[in-house]
PyMOL Python script that loads the backbone (N, CA, C, O; Angstrom):
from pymol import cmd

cmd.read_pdbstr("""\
ATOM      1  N   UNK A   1      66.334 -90.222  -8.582  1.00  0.00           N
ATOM      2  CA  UNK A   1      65.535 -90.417  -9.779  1.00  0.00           C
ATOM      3  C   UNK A   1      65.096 -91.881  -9.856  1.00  0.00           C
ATOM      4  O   UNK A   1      65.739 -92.782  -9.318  1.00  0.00           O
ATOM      5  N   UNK A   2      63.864 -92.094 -10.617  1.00  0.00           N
ATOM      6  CA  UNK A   2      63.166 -93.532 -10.015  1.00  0.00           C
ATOM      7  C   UNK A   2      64.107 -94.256 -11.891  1.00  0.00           C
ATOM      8  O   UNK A   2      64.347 -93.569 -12.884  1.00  0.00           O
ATOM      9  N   UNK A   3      64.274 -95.145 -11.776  1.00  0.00           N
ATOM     10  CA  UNK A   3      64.812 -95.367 -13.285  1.00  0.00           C
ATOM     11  C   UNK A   3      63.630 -96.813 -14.218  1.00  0.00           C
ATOM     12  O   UNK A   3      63.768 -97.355 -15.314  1.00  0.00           O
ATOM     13  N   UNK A   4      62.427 -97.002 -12.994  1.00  0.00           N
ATOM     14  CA  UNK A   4      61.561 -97.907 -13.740  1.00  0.00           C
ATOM     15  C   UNK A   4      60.383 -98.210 -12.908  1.00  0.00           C
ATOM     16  O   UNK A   4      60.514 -97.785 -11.760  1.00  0.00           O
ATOM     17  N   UNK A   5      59.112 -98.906 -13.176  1.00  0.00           N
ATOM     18  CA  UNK A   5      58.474 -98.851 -13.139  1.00  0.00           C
ATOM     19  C   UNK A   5      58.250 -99.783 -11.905  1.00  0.00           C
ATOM     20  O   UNK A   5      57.321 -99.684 -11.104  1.00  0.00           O
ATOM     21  N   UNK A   6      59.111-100.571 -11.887  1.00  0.00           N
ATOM     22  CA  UNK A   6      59.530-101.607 -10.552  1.00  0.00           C
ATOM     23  C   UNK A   6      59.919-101.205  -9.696  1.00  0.00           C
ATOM     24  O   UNK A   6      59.468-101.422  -8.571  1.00  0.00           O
ATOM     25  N   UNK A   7      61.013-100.393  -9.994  1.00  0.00           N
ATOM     26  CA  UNK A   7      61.431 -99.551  -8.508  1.00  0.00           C
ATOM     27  C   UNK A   7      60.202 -98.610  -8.057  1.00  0.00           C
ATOM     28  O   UNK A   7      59.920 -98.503  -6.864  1.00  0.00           O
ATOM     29  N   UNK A   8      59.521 -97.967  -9.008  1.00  0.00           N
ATOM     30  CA  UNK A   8      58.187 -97.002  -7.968  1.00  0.00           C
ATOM     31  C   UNK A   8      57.926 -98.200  -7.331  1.00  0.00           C
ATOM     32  O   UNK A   8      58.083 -98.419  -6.129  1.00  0.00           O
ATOM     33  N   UNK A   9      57.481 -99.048  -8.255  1.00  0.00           N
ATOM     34  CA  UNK A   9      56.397 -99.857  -7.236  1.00  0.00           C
ATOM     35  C   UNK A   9      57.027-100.648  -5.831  1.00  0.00           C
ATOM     36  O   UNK A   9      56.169-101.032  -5.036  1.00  0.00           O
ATOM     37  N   UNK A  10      58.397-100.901  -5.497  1.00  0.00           N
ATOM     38  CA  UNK A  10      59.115-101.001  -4.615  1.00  0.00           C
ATOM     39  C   UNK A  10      58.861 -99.844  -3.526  1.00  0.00           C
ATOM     40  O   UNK A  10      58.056 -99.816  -2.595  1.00  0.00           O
ATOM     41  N   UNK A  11      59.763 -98.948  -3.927  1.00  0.00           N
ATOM     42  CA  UNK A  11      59.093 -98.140  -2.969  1.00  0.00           C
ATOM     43  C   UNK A  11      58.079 -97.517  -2.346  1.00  0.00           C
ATOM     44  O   UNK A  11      58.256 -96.787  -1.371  1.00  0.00           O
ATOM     45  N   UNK A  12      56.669 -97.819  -2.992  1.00  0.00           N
ATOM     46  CA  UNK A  12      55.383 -97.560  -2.823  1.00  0.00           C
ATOM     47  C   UNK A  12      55.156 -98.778  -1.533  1.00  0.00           C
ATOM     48  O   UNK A  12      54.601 -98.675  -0.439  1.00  0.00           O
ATOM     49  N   UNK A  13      55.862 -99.967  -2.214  1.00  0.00           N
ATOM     50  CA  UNK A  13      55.108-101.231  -1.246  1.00  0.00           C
ATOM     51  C   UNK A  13      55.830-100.986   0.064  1.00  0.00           C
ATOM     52  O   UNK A  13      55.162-101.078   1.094  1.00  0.00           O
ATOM     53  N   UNK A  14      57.182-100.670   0.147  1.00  0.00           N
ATOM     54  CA  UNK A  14      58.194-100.298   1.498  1.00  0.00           C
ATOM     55  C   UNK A  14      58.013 -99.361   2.014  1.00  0.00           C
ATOM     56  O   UNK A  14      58.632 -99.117   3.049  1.00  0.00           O
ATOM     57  N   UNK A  15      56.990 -98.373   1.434  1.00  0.00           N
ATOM     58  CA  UNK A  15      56.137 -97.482   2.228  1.00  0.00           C
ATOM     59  C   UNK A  15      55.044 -97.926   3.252  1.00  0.00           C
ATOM     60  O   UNK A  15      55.201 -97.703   4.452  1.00  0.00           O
ATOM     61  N   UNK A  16      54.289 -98.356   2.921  1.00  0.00           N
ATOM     62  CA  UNK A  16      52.893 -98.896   3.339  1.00  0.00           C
ATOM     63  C   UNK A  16      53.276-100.303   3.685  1.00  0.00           C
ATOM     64  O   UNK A  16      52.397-101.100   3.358  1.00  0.00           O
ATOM     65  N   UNK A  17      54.317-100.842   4.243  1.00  0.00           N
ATOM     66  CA  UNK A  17      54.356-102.381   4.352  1.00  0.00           C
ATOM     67  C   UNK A  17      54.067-101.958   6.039  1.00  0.00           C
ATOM     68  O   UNK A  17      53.325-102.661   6.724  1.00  0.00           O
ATOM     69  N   UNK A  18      54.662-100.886   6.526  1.00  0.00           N
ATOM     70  CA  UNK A  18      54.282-101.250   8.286  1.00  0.00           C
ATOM     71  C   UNK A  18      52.774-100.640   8.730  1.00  0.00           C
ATOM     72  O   UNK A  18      52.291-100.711   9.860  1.00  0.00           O
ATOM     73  N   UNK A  19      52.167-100.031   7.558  1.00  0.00           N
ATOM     74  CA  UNK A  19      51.089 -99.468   7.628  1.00  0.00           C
ATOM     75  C   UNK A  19      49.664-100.280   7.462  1.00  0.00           C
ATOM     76  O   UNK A  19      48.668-100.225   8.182  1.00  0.00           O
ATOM     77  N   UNK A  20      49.893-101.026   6.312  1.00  0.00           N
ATOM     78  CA  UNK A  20      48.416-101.611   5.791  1.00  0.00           C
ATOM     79  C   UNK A  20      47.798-102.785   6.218  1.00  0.00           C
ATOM     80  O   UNK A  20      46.897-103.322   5.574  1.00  0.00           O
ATOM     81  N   UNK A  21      48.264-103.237   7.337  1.00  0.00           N
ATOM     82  CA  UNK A  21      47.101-103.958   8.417  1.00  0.00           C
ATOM     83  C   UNK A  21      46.731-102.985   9.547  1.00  0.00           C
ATOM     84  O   UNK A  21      46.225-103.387  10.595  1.00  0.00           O
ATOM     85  N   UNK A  22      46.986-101.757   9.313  1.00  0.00           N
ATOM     86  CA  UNK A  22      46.550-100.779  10.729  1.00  0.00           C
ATOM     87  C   UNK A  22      45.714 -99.777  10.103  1.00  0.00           C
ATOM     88  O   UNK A  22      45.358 -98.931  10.923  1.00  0.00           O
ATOM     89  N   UNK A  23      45.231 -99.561   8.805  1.00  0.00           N
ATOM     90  CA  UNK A  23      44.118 -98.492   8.267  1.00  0.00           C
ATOM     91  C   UNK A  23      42.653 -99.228   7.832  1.00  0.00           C
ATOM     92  O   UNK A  23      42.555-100.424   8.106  1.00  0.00           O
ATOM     93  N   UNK A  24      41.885 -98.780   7.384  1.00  0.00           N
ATOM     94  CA  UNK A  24      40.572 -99.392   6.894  1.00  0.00           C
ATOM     95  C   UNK A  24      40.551 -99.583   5.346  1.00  0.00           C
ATOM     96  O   UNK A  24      39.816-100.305   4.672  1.00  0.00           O
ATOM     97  N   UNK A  25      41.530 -98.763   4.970  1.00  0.00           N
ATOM     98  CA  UNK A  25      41.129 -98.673   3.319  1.00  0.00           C
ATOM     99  C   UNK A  25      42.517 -98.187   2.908  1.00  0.00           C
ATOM    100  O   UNK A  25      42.846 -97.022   3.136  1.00  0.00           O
ATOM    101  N   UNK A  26      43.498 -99.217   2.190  1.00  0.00           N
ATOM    102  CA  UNK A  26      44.519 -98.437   1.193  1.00  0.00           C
ATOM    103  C   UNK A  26      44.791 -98.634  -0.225  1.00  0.00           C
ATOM    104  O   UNK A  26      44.812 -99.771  -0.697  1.00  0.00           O
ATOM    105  N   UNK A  27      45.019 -97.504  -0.995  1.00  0.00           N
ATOM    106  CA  UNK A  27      45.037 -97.965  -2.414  1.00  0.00           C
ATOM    107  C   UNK A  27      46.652 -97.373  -2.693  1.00  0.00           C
ATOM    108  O   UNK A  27      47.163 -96.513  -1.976  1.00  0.00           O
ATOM    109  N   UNK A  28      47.330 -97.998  -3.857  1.00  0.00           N
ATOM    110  CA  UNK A  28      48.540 -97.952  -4.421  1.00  0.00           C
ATOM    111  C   UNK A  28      48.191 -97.388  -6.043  1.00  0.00           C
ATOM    112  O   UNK A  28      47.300 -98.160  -6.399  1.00  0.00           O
ATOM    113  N   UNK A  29      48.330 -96.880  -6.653  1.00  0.00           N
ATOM    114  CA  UNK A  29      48.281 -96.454  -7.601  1.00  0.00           C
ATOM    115  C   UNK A  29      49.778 -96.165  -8.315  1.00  0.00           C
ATOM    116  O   UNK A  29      50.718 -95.701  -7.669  1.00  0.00           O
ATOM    117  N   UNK A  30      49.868 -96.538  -9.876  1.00  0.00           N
ATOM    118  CA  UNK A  30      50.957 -96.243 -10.930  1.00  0.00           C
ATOM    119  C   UNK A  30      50.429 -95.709 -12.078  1.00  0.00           C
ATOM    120  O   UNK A  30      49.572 -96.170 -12.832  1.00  0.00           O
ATOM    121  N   UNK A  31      51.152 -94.501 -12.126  1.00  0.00           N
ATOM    122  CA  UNK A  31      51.249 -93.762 -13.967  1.00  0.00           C
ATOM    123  C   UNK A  31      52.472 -94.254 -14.334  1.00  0.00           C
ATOM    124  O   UNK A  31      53.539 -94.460 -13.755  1.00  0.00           O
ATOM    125  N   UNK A  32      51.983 -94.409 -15.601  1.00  0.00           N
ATOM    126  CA  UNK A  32      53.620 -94.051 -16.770  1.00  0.00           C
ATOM    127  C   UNK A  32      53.101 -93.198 -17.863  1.00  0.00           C
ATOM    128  O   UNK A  32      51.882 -93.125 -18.023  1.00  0.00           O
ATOM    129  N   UNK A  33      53.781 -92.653 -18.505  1.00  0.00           N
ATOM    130  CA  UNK A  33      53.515 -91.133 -19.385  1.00  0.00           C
ATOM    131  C   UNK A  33      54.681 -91.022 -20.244  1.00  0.00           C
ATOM    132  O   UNK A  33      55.787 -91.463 -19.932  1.00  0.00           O
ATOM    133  N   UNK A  34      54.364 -90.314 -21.533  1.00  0.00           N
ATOM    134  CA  UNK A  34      55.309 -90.551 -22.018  1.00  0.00           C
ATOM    135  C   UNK A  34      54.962 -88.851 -23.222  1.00  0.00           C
ATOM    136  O   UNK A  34      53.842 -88.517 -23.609  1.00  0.00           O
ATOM    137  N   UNK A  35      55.739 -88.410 -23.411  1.00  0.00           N
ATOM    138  CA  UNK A  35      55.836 -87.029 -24.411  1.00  0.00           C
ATOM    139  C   UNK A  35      56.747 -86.772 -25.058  1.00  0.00           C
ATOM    140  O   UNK A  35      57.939 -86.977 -24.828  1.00  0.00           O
ATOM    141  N   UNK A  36      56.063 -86.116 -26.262  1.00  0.00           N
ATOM    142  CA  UNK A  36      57.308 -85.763 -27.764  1.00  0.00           C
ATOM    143  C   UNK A  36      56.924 -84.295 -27.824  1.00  0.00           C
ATOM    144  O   UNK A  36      55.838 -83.738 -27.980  1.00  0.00           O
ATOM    145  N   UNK A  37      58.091 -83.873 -27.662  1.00  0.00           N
ATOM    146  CA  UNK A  37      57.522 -82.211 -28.003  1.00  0.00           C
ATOM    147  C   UNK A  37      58.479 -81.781 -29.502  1.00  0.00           C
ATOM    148  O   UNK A  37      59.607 -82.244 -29.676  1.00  0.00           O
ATOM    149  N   UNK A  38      58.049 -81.173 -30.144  1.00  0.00           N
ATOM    150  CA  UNK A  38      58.339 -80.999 -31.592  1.00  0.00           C
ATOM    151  C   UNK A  38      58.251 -79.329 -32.046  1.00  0.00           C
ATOM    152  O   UNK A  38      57.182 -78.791 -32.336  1.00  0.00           O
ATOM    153  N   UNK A  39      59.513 -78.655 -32.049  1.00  0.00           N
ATOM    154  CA  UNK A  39      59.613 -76.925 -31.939  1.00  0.00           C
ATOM    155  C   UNK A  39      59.890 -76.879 -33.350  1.00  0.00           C
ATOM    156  O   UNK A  39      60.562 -77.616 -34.072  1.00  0.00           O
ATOM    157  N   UNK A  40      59.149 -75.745 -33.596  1.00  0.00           N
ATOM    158  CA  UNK A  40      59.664 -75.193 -35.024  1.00  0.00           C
ATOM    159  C   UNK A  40      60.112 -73.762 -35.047  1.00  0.00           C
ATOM    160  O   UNK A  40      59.410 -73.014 -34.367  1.00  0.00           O
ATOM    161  N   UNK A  41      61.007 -73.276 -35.602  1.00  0.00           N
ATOM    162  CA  UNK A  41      61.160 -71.688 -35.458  1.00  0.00           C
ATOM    163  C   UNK A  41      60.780 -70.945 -36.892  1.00  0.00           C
ATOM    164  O   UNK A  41      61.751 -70.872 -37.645  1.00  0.00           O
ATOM    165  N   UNK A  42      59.574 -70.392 -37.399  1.00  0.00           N
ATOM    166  CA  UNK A  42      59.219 -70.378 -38.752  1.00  0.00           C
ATOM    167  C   UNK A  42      58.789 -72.173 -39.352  1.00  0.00           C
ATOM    168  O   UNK A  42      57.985 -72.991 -38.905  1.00  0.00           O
ATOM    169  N   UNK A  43      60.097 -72.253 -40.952  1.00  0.00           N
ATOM    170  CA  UNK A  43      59.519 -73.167 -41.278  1.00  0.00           C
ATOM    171  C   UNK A  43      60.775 -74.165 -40.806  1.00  0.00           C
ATOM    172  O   UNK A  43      60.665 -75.292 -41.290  1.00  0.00           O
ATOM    173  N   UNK A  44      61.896 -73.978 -39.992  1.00  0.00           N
ATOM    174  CA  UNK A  44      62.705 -75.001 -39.567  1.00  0.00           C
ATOM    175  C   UNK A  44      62.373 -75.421 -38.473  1.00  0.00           C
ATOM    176  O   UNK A  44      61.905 -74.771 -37.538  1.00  0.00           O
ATOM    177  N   UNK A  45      62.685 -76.970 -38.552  1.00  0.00           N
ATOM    178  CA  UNK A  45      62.865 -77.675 -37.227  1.00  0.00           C
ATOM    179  C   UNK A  45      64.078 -77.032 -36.358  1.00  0.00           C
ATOM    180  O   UNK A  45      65.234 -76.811 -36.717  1.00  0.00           O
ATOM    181  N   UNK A  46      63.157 -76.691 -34.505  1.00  0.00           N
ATOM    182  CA  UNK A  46      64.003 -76.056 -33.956  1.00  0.00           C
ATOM    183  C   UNK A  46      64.637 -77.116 -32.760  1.00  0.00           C
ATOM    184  O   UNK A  46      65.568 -76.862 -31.996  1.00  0.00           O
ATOM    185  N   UNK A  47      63.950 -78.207 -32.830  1.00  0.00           N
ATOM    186  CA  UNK A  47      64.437 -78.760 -31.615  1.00  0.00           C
ATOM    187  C   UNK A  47      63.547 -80.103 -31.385  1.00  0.00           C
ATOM    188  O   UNK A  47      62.507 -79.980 -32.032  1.00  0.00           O
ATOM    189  N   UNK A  48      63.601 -81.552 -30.571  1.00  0.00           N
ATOM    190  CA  UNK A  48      62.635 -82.574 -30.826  1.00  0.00           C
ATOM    191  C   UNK A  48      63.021 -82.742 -29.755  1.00  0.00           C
ATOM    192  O   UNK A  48      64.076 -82.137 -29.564  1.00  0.00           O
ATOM    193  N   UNK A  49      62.481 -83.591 -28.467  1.00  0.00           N
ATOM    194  CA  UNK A  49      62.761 -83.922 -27.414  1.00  0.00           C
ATOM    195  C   UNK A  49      61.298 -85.079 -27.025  1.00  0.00           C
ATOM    196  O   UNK A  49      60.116 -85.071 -27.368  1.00  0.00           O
ATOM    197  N   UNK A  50      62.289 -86.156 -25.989  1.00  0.00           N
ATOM    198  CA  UNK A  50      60.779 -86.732 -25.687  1.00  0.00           C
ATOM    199  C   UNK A  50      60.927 -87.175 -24.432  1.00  0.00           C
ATOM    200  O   UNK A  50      62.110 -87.490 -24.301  1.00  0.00           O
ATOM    201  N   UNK A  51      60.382 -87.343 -23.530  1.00  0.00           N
ATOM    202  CA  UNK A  51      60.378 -87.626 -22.019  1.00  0.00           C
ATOM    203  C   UNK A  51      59.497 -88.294 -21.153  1.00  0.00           C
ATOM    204  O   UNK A  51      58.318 -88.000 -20.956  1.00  0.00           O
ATOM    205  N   UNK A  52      60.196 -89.293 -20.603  1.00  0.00           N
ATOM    206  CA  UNK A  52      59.243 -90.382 -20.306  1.00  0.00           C
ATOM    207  C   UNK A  52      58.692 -89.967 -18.726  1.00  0.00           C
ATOM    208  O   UNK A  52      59.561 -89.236 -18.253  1.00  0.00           O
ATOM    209  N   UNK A  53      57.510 -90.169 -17.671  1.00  0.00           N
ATOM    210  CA  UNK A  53      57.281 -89.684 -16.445  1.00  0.00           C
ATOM    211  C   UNK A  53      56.749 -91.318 -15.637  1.00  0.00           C
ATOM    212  O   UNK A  53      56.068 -92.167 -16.212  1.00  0.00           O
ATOM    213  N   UNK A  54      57.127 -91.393 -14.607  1.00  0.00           N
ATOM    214  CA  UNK A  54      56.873 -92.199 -13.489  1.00  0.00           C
ATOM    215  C   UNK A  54      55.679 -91.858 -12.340  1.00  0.00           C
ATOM    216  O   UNK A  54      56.269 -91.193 -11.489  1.00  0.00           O
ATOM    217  N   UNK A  55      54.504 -91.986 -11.998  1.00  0.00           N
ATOM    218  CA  UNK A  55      54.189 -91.211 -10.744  1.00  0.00           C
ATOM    219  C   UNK A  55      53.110 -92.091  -9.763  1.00  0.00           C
ATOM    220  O   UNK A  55      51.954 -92.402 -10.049  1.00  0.00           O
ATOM    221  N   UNK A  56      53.679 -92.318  -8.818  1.00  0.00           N
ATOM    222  CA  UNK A  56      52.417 -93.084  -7.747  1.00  0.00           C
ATOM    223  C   UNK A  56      52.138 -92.429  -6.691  1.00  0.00           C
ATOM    224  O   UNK A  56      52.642 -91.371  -6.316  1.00  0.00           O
ATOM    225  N   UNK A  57      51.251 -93.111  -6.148  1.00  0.00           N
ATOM    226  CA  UNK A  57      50.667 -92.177  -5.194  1.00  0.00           C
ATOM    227  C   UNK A  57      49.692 -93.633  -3.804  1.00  0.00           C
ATOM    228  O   UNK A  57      49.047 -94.660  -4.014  1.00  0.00           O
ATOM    229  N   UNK A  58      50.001 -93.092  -2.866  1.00  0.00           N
ATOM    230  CA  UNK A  58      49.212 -93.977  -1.373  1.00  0.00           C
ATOM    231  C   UNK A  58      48.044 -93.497  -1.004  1.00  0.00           C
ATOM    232  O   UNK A  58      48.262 -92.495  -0.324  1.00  0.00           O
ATOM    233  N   UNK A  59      47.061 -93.672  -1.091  1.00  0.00           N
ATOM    234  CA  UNK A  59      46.006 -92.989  -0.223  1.00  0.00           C
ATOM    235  C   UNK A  59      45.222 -94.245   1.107  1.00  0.00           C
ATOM    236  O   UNK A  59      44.939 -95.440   1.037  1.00  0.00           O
ATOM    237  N   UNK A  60      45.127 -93.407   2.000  1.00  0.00           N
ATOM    238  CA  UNK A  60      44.620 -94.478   2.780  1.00  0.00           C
ATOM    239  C   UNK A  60      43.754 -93.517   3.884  1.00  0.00           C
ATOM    240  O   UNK A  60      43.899 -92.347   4.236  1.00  0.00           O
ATOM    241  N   UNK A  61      42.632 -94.745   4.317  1.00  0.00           N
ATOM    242  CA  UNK A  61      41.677 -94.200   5.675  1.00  0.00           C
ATOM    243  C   UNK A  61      41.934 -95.026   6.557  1.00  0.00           C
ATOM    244  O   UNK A  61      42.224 -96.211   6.397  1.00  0.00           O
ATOM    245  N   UNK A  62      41.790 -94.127   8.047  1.00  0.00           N
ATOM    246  CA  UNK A  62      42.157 -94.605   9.285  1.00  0.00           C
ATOM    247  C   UNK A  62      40.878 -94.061  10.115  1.00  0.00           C
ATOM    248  O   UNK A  62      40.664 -92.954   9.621  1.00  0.00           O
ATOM    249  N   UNK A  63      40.084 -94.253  10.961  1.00  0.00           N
ATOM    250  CA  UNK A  63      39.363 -94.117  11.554  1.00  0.00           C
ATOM    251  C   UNK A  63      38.410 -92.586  10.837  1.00  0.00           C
ATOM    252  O   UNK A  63      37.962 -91.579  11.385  1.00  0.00           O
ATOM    253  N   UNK A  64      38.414 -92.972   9.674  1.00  0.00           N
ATOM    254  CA  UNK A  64      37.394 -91.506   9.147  1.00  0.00           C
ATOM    255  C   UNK A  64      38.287 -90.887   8.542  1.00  0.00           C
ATOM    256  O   UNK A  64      37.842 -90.209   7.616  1.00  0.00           O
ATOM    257  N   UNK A  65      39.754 -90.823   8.733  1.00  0.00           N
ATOM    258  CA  UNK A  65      40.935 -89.382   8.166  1.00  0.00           C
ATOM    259  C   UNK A  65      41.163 -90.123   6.767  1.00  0.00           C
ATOM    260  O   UNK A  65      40.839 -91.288   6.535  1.00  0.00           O
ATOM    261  N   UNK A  66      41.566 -89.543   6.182  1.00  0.00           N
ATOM    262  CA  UNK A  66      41.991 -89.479   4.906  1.00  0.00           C
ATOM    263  C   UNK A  66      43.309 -89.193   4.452  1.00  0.00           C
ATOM    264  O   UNK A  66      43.390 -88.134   3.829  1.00  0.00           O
ATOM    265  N   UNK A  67      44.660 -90.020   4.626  1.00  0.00           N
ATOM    266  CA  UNK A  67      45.957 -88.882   4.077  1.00  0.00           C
ATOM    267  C   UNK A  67      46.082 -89.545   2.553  1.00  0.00           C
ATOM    268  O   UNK A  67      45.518 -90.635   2.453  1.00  0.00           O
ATOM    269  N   UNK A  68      46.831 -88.976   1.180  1.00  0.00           N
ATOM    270  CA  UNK A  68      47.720 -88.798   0.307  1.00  0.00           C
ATOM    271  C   UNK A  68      48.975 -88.543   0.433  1.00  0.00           C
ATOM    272  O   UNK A  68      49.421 -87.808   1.314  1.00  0.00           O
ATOM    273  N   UNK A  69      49.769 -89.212  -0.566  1.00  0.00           N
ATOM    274  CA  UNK A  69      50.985 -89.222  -0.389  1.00  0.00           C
ATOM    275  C   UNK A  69      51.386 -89.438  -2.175  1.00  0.00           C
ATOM    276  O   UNK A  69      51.133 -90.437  -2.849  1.00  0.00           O
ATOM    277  N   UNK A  70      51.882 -88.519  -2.506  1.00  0.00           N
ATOM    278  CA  UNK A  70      52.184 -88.858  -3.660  1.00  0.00           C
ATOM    279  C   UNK A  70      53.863 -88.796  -4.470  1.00  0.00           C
ATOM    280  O   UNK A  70      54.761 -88.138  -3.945  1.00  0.00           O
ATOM    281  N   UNK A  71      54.052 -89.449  -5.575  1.00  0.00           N
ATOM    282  CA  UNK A  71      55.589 -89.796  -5.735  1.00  0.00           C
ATOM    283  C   UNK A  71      56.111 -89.579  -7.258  1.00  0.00           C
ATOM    284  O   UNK A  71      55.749 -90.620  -7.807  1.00  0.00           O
ATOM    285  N   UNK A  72      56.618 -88.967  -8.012  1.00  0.00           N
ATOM    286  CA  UNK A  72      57.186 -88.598  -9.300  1.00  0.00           C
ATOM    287  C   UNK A  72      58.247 -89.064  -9.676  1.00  0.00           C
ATOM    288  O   UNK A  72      59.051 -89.247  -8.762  1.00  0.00           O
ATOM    289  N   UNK A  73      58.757 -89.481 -11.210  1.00  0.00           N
ATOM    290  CA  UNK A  73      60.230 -89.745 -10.754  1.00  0.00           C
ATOM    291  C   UNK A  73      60.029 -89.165 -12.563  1.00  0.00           C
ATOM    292  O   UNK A  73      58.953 -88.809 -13.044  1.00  0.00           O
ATOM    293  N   UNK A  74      61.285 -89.204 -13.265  1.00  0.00           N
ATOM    294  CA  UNK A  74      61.538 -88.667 -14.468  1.00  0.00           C
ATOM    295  C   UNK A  74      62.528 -89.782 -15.307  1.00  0.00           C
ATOM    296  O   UNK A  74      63.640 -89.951 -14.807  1.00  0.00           O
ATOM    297  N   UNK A  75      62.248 -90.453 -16.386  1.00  0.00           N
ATOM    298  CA  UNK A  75      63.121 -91.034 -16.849  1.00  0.00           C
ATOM    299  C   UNK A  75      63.599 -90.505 -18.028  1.00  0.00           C
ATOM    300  O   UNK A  75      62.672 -90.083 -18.719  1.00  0.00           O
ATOM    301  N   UNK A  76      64.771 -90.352 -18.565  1.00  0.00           N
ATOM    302  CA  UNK A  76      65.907 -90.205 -19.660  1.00  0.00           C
ATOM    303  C   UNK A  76      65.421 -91.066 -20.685  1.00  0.00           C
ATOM    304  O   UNK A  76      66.062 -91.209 -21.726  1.00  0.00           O
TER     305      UNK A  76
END
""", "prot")
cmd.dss("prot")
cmd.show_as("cartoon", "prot")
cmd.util.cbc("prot")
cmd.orient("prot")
């Protein structure tokens, strides 16, 4: 589980560190996200929860190809 926004980006860069003087084009990308979900059963409160999301992603070109690589993590 990724526990912050530093560590994605750690492991995004220790991904692509032996890679990105050998492609034509790479991008690094970061989400953070964040949700409240709020249940009712009738007219009582049934439940509240909220959950935070992590997600990056590599894309890069090499002689014309195109790969993705993408990364999620979930925080508490």
């Amino acid at each position: 589980m990724v526990t912050s926004i530093s560590s994605m980006q750690d492991r995004l860069l220790d991904t692509i560190t032996p890679y990105r003087d050998r492609v034509d084009y790479l991008e690094i990308r970061l989400e953070q996200g964040e949700a409240s979900i709020i249940s009712y059963r009738g007219a009582q409160l049934d439940a509240v929860d909220r959950s935070f999301t992590l997600a990056g992603g590599i894309r890069a070109c090499h002689k014309g190809g195109w790969s993705l690589s993408r990364l999620t993590g979930y925080l508490s």
